[in-house]
matplotlib code that plots the C-alpha trace (Angstrom):
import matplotlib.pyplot as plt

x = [-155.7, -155.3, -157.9, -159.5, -160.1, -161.8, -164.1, -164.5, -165.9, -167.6, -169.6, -170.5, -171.2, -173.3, -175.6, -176.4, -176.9, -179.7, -180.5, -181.3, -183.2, -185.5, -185.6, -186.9, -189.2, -191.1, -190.7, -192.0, -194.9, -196.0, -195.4, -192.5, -189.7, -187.3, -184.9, -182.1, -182.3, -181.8, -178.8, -176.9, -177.9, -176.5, -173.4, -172.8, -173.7, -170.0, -167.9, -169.2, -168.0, -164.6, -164.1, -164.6, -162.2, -159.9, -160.1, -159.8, -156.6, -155.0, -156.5, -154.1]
y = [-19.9, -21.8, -24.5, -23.2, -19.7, -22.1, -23.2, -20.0, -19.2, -21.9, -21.8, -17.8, -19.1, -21.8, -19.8, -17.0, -20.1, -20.9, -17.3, -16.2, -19.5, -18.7, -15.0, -16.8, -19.0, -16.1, -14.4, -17.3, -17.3, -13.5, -14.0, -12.0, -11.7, -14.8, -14.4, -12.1, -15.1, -17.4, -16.0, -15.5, -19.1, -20.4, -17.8, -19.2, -22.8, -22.3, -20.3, -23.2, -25.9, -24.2, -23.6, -27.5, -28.1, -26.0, -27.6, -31.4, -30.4, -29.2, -32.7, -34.7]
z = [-101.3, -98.6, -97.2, -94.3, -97.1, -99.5, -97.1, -95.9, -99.2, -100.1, -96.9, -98.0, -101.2, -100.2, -97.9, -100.4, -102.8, -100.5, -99.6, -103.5, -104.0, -101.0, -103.0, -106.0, -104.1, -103.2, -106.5, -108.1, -105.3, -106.3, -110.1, -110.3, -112.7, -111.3, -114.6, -112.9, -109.7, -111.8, -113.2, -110.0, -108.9, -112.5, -111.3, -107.9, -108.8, -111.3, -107.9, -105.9, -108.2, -108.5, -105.2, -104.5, -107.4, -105.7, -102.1, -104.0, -105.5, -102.1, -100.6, -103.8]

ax = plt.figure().add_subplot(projection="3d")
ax.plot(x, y, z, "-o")
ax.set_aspect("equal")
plt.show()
C-alpha cells in the first residue's frame, strides 16, 4: 500500500478505536457486558500497530 492508503486507514482505524471505547464507556456506565468491546479494541489496537509498522518501513 502506498502511504497516503496507510494513513487512510489508520485514521479509520483510529477513530473507531475511539468510537468503540466511548461504546464501552457507556456499557461500563449501565453494567453491561463490555467483553465483546474489549475484544475489538485488543483487535484494532494490533491493525493499528501494523499499519504504523507499515508506514515506518516506507519512511526507511
Amino acid at each position: 500500500m502506498e502511504k497516503e492508503a496507510l494513513e487512510q486507514k489508520l485514521a479509520h482505524l483510529k477513530a473507531d478505536y475511539v468510537r468503540i471505547q466511548g461504546d464501552m464507556d457507556k456499557l461500563e456506565y449501565v453494567r453491561g457486558r463490555v467483553s465483546a468491546a474489549e475484544e475489538q479494541l485488543i483487535r484494532l489496537e494490533a491493525e493499528i500497530a501494523e499499519v504504523n509498522r507499515q508506514l515506518d518501513h516506507l519512511s526507511e
